[in-house]
C-alpha positions as CSV (number, residue, x, y, z in Angstrom):
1,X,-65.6,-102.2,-9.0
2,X,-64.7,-103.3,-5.5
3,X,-61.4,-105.8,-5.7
4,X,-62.4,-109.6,-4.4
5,X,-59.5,-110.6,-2.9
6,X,-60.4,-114.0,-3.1
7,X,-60.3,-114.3,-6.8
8,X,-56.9,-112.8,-6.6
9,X,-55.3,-114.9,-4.3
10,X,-53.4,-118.0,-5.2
11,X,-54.4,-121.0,-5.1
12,X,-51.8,-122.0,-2.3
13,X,-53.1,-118.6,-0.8
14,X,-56.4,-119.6,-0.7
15,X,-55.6,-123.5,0.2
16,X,-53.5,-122.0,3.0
17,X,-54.9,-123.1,7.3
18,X,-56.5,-121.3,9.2
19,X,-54.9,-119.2,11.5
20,X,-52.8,-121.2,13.9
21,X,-53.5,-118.7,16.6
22,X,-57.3,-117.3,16.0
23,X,-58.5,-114.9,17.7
24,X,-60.8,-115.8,20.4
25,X,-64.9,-115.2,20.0
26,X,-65.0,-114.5,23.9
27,X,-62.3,-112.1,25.7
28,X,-59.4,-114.2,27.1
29,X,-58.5,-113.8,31.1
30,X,-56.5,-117.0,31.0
31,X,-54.0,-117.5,28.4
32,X,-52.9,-121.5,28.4
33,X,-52.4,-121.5,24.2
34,X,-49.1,-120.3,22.6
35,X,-45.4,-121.7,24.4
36,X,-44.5,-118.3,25.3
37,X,-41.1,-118.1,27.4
38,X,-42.1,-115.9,30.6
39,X,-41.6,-112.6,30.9
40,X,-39.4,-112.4,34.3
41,X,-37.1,-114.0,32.7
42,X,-36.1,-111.9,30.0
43,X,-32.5,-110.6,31.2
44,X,-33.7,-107.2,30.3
45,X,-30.7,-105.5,32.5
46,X,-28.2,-107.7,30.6
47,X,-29.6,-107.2,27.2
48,X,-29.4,-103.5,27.8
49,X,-25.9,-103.4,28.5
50,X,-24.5,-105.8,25.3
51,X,-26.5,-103.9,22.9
52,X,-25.4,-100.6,24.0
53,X,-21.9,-102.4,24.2
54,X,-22.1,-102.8,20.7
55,X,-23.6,-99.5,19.1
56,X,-20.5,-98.3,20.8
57,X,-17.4,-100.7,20.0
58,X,-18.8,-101.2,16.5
59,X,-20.9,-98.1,15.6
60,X,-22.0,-98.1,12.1
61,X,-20.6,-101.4,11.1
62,X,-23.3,-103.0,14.0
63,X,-26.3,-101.6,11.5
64,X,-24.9,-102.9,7.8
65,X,-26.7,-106.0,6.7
66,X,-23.1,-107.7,7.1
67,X,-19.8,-106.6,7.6
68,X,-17.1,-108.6,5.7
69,X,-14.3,-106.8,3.8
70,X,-14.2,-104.0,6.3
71,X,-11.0,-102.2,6.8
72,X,-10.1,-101.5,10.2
73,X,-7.7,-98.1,9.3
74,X,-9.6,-97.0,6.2
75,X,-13.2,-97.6,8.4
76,X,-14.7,-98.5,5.3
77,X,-16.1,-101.8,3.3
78,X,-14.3,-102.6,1.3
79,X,-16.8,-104.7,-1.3
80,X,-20.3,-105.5,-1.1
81,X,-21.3,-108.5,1.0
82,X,-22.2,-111.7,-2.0
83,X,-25.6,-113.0,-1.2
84,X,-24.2,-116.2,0.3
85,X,-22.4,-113.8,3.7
86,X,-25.9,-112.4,3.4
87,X,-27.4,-115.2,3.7
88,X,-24.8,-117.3,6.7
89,X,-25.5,-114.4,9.0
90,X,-22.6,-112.7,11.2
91,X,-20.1,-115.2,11.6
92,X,-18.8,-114.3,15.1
93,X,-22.2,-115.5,16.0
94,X,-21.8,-118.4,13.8
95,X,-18.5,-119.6,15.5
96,X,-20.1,-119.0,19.1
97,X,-23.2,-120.9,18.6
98,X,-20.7,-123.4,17.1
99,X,-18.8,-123.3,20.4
100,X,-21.8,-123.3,22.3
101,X,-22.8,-126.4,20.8
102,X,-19.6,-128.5,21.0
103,X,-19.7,-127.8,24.4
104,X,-22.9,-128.7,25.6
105,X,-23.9,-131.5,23.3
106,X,-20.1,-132.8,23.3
107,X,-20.4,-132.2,19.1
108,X,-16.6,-131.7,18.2
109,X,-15.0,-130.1,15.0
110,X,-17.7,-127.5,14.9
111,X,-16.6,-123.7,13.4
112,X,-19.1,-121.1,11.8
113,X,-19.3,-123.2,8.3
114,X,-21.5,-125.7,10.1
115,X,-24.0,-122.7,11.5
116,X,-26.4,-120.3,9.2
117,X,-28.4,-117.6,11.3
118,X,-32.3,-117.5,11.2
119,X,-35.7,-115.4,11.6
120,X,-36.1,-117.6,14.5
121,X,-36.4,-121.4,14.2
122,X,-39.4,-121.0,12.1
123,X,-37.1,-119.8,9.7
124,X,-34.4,-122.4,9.7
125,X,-36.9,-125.3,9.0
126,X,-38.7,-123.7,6.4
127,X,-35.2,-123.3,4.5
128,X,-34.2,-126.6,5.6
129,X,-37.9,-127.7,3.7
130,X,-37.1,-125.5,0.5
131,X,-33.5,-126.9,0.2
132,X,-33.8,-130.8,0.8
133,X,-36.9,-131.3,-0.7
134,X,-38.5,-131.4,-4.4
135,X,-42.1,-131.7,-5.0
136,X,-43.5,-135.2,-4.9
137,X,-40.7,-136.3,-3.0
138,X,-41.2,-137.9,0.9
139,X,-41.1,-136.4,4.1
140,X,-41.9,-137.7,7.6
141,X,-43.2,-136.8,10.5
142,X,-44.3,-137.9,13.9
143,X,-48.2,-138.0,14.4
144,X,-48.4,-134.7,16.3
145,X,-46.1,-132.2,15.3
146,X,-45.3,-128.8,14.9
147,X,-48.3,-127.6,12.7
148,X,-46.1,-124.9,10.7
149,X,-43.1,-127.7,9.9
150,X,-46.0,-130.0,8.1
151,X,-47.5,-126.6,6.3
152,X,-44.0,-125.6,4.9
153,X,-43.8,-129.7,3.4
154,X,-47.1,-129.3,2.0
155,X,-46.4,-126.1,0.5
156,X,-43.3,-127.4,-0.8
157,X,-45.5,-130.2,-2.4
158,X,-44.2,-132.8,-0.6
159,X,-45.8,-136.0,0.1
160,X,-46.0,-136.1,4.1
161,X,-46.5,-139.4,6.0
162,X,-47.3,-139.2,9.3
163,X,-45.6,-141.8,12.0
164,X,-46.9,-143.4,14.9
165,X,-45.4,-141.8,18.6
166,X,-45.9,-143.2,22.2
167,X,-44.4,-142.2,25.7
168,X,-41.4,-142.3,24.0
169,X,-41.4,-140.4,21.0
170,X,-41.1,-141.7,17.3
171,X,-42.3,-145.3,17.4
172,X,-39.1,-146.8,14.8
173,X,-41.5,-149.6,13.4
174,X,-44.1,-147.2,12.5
175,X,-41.1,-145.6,10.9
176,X,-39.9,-148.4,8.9
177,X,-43.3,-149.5,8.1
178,X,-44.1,-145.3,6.7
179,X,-41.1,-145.9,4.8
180,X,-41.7,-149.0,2.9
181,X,-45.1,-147.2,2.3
182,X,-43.6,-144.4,0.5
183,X,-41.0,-147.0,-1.4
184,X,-44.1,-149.1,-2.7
185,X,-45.9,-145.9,-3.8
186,X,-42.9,-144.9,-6.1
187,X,-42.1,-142.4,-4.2
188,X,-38.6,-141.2,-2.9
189,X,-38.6,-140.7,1.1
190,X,-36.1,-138.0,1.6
191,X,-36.7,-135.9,5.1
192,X,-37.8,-137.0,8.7
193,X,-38.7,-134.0,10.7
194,X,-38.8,-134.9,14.2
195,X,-38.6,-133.2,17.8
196,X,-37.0,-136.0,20.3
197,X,-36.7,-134.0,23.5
198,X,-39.7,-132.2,24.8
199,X,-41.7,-133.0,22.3
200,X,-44.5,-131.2,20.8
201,X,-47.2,-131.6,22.0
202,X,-47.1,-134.2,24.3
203,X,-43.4,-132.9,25.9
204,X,-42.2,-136.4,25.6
205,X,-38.2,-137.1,25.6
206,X,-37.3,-140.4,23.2
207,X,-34.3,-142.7,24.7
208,X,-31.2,-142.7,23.5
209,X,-31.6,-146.6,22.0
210,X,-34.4,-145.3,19.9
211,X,-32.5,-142.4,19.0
212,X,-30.2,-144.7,17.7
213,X,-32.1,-147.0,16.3
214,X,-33.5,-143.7,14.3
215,X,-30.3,-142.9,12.8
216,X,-29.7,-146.5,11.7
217,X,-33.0,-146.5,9.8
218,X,-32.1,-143.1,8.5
219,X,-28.8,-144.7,7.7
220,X,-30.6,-147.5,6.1
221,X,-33.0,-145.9,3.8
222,X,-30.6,-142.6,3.1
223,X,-32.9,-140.1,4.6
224,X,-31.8,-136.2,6.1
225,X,-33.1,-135.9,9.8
226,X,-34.0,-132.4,10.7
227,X,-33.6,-132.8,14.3
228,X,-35.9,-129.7,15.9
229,X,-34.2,-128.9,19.1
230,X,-36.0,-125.6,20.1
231,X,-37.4,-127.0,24.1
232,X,-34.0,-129.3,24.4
233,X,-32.3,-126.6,27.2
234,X,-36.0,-126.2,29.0
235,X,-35.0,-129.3,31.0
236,X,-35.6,-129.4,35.1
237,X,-36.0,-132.6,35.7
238,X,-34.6,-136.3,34.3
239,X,-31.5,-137.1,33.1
240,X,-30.1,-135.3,30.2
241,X,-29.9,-137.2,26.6
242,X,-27.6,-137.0,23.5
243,X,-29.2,-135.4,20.8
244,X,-29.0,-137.0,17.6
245,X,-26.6,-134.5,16.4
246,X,-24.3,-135.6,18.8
247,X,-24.7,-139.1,17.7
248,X,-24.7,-138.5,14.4
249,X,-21.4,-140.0,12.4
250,X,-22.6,-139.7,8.5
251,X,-23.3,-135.7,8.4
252,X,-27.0,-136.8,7.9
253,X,-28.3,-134.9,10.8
254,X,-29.4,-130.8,10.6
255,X,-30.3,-129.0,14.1
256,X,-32.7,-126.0,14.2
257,X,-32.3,-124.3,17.3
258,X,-33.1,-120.7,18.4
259,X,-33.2,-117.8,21.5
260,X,-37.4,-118.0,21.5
261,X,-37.6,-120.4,24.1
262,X,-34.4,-120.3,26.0
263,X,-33.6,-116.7,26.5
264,X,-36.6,-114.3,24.2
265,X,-38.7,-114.4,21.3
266,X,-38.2,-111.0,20.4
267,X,-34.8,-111.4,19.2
268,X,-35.8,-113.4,16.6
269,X,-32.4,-115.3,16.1
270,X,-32.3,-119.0,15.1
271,X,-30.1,-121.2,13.3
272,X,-29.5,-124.2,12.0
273,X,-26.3,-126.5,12.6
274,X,-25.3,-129.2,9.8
275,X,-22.4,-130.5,7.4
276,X,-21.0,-127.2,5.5
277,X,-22.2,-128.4,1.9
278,X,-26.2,-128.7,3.7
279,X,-25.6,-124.8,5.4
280,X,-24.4,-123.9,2.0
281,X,-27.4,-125.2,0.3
282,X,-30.3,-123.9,3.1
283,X,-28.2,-120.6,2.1
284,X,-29.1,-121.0,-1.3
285,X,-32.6,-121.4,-1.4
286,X,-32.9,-117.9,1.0
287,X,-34.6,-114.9,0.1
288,X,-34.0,-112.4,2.0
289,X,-31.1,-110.6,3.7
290,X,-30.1,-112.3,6.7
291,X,-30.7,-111.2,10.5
292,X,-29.8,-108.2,12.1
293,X,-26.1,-107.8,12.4
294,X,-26.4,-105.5,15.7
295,X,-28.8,-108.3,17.6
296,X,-26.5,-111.1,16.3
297,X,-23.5,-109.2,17.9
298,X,-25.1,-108.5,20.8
299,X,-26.0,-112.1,21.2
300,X,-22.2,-113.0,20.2
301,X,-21.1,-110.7,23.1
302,X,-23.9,-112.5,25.8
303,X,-22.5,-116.0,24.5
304,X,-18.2,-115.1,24.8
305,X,-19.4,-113.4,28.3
306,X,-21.1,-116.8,29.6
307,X,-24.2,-115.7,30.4
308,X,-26.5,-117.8,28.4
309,X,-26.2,-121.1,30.0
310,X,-26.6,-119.5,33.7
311,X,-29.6,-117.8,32.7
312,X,-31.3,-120.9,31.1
313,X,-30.5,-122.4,34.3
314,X,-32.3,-119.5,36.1
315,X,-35.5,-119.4,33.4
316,X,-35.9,-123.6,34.3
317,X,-35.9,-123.1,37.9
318,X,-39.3,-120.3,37.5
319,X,-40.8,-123.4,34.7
320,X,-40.3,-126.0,37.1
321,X,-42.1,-124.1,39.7
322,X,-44.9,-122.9,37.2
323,X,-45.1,-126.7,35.9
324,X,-45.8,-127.8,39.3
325,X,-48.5,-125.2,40.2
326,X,-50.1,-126.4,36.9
327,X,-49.8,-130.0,37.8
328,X,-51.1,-129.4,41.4
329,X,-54.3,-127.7,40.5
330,X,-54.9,-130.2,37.4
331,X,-54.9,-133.0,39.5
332,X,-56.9,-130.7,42.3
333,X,-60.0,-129.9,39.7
334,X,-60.1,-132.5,37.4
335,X,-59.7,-135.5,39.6
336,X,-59.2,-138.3,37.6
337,X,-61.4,-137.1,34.5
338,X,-58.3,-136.1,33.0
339,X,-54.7,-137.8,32.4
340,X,-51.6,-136.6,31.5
341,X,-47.3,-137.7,32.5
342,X,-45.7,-135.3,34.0
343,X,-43.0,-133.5,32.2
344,X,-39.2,-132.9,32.5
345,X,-39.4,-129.9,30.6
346,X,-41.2,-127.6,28.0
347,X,-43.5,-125.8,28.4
348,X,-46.7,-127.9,28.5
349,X,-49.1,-130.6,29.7
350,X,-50.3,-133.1,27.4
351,X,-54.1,-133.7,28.5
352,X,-56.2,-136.5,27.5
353,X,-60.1,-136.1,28.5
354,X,-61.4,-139.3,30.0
355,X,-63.8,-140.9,27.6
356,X,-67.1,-139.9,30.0
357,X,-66.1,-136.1,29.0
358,X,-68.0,-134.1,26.7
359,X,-65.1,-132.1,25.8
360,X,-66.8,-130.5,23.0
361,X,-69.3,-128.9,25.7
362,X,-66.8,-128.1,28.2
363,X,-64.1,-126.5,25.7
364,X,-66.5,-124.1,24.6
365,X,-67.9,-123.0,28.4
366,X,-64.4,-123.1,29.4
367,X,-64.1,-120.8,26.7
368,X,-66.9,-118.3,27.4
369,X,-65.3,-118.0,31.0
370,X,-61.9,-116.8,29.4
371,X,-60.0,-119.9,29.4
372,X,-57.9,-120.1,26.1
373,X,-56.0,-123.3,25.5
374,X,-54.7,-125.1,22.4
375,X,-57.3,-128.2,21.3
376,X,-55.2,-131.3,20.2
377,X,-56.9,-130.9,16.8
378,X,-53.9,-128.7,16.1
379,X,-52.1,-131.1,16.2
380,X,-53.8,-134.5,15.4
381,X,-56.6,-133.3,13.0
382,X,-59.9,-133.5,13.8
383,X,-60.5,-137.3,13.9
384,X,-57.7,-138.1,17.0
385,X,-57.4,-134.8,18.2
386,X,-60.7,-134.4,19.8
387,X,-60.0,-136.1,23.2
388,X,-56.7,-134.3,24.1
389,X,-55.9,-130.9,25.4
390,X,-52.0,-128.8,25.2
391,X,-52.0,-126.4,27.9
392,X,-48.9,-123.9,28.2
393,X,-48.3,-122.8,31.4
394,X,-45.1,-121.3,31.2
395,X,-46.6,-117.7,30.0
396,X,-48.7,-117.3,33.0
397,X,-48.6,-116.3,36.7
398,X,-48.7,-118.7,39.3
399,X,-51.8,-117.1,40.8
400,X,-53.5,-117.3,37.3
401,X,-52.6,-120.5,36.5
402,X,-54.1,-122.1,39.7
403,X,-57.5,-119.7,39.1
404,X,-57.5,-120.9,35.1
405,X,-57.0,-124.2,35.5
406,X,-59.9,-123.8,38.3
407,X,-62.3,-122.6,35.7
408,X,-61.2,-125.1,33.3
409,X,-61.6,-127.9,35.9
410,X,-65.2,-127.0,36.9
411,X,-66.4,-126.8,32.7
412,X,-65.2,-130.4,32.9
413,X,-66.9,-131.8,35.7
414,X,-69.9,-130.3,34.9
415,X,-70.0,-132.2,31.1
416,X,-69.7,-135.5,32.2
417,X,-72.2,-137.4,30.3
C-alpha cells in the first residue's frame, strides 16, 4: 500500500511551523518579504579573483574538510582532522574574524579559540540552543523575534518566555519581571536571545544604558546572552553603539554573526564569538563536518586584504538610497493610514496599519496584485500581529519598490472601513 507519510513522521516532525517562507497562491511581481542583501552588491569581480587565488596557492589542501597536520615538504596530512578541528572550522578564518572583531567593536584578547565557523548564522544559534540549553530549562526572548531562534528553543524543549520591547529594544523590567516568572514556576532561566541593533522586525537599535542595564540583570540572575548581531554593520545613519560583547566583562556574552547580510548569502559562512570553554562546547553538540575549507579561505584572504569593511561601506550607501525610496513612496500612498520610525539600518520598515484599516482585506488584494510582504503574525502570532506589516526593501529595485509600494498603498486606502 501507498506510504502515509504523515503516520511516519515524528511527532516534532509533524508539530513542526509552517513554512516560514510559503509559497504565494498568486504570482509575485513585488517581492517586499525575505531580508535579502541586493544583488549589485555582491563583489562578484573580487570574489572571483580570491577563490581562484586559493585553488592555486593551496590546491588540494583548499578542498579537504580541514587541513591541520599537513606537512609542507612531504605535501601530505599527516593525521586525520579529530571531530573538534572539524567542527571549529579553518582557523586562519577563525583568527581573522577574531581580528576583525577586536577591531571594529574594540573587543581585545580575541584569537581563533574565541571563534567556531557556521552554515550561516542560522547555524551558530541553533548550536548555541543545543549546547546551553536542557529541556525544561528557560530561555528568553524579546516579543518579536527571529521566528527560527524561538523554533530551535522549542525544539530543544525549552520553556520560552517572551519579553516586552519598545522604540528601544528589550524593555529590562519586562525582563526582570519574565524572570521572576520563570523563578516562581520552578524553573531555571538560562538563555536570553536577543537582537539589540537593527532589530527584527521593527529595526530598532537599544541604547547603550539599557544595554547595560541588560548585562547587569544577566549578571544578576546568571543567564548566557546570545547577542544576534547579523544587521549590526547595515548601519547608514545614527550614531554607532557598543555591542554587548564589547561590554561584556564576565565571559557571559556569545555573538552570532555571519557574511548573509553584509557581503552574500550564498557563502554560507557564519560564526559565533564567545569565551573558549562556550566555543568548545557549541563544538560539541555539532553534527556535521564543518564549512567549506576553500570558501573559508577565500573569505580569510578577502579579510587580510581589507576589503570587507570598504565594501559594507559601499553595500550601506545602495540601502540607504533604497530605504529612502521606500520611505518616500510609503508616506506618498498611504498618507497617514500607516505608521512606522524610520530606520538607521536593516533592511526593513516596521509598519503599523492605522486602526480604520481593514488590513485583513487589503493584505489579501495587495496580494492578488503581486505584492508579497511579510504579515507581523510571523512575528507576533496571530493575536498582536495582525495590525503590523515588515516590508524588506533592500532586495528590490528602486523603480519596483516605488511601483510596489504603489500597489500596496492603493489596497489600503481602498479598505478603510
Amino acid at each position: 500500500m501507498p506510504l502515509e507519510p504523515a503516520d511516519m513522521l515524528s511527532d516534532l516532525a509533524q508539530q513542526g511551523p509552517a513554512s516560514y517562507f510559503p509559497r504565494p497562491e498568486t504570482p509575485v511581481t513585488f517581492n517586499f518579504d525575505q531580508g535579502l542583501a541586493a544583488e549589485e552588491t555582491f563583489p562578484i569581480a573580487d570574489l572571483q579573483r580570491v577563490m581562484t587565488t586559493v585553488l592555486d596557492r593551496d590546491r588540494g589542501r583548499a578542498l579537504e574538510y580541514v587541513s591541520l597536520g599537513y606537512d609542507a615538504e612531504r605535501d601530505k596530512i599527516l593525521y586525520p582532522p579529530t571531530q573538534g578541528e572539524l567542527a571549529l572550522g579553518y582557523p586562519g578564518l577563525r583568527a581573522e574574524v577574531a581580528r576583525w572583531i577586536g577591531r571594529t567593536q574594540g573587543v581585545a584578547g580575541l584569537d581563533a579559540d574565541h571563534v567556531i565557523l557556521t552554515s550561516g548564522s542560522v547555524q551558530a544559534i541553533a548550536l548555541a540552543v543545543s549546547a546551553l540549553l536542557n529541556p525544561g530549562e528557560g530561555a528568553l526572548v524579546e516579543k518579536a523575534t527571529f521566528p527560527y531562534a524561538m523554533r530551535f528553543m522549542q525544539m530543544r524543549g525549552a520553556d520560552v518566555r517572551a519579553v516586552e520591547i519598545d522604540e528601544h529594544g528589550l524593555v529590562p523590567d519586562s525582563l526582570v519581571q519574565r524572570l521572576g516568572e520563570l523563578e516562581r514556576d520552578g524553573v531555571r532561566p538560562k538563555l536570553l536571545y536577543v537582537i539589540p541593533t537593527f532589530q527584527l522586525p521593527t529595526c530598532v537599535v537599544m541604547p547603550e544604558d539599557r544595554r547595560r542595564r541588560l548585562l547587569e540583570i544577566a549578571e544578576e540572575w546568571n543567564l548566557v546572552v546570545l547577542e544576534d548581531s547579523i544587521y549590526a554593520d547595515l548601519r547608514y545613519g545614527g550614531e554607532p553603539v557598543p555591542s554587548l560583547l564589547s561590554l561584556d566583562t564576565g565571559g557571559r556574552v556569545l555573538q552570532s554573526h555571519g557574511f548573509s547580510k553584509n557581503l552574500a548569502p550564498g557563502l554560507r559562512l557564519g560564526w559565533i564569538s564567545a569565551a573558549p570553554a562556550l566555543v568548545r562546547g557549541l563544538a560539541a553538540v555539532r553534527q556535521d563536518l564543518g564549512v567549506s575549507q576553500w570558501t573559508s579561505r577565500a573569505m580569510e584572504l578577502f579579510l587580510v586584504e581589507g576589503l570587507l569593511d570598504p565594501h559594507i561601506a559601499a553595500a550601506n550607501q545602495v540601502y540607504r538610497r533604497k530605504r529612502d525610496v521606500a520611505v518616500t513612496a510609503v508616506r506618498r500612498h498611504c498618507g497617514d493610514l500607516v505608521t512606522f520610525d524610520v530606520p538607521d539600518g536593516g533592511f526593513y520598515l516596521w509598519l503599523r496599519m492605522g486602526d480604520d484599516v481593514d488590513w485583513v482585506k487589503a493584505q489579501h488584494e495587495a496580494a492578488e496584485r503581486g505584492v508579497f510582504c511579510r504579515p507581523g503574525e510571523r512575528f507576533l502570532g496571530e493575536r498582536d500581529g495582525q495590525a503590523f506589516l515588515r516590508l524588506a526593501y533592500s532586495h528590490a529595485a528602486d523603480d519596483e519598490i516605488e511601483r510596489g509600494i504603489a500597489v500596496l498603498g492603493e489596497a489600503i486606502t481602498s479598505n478603510v472601513r
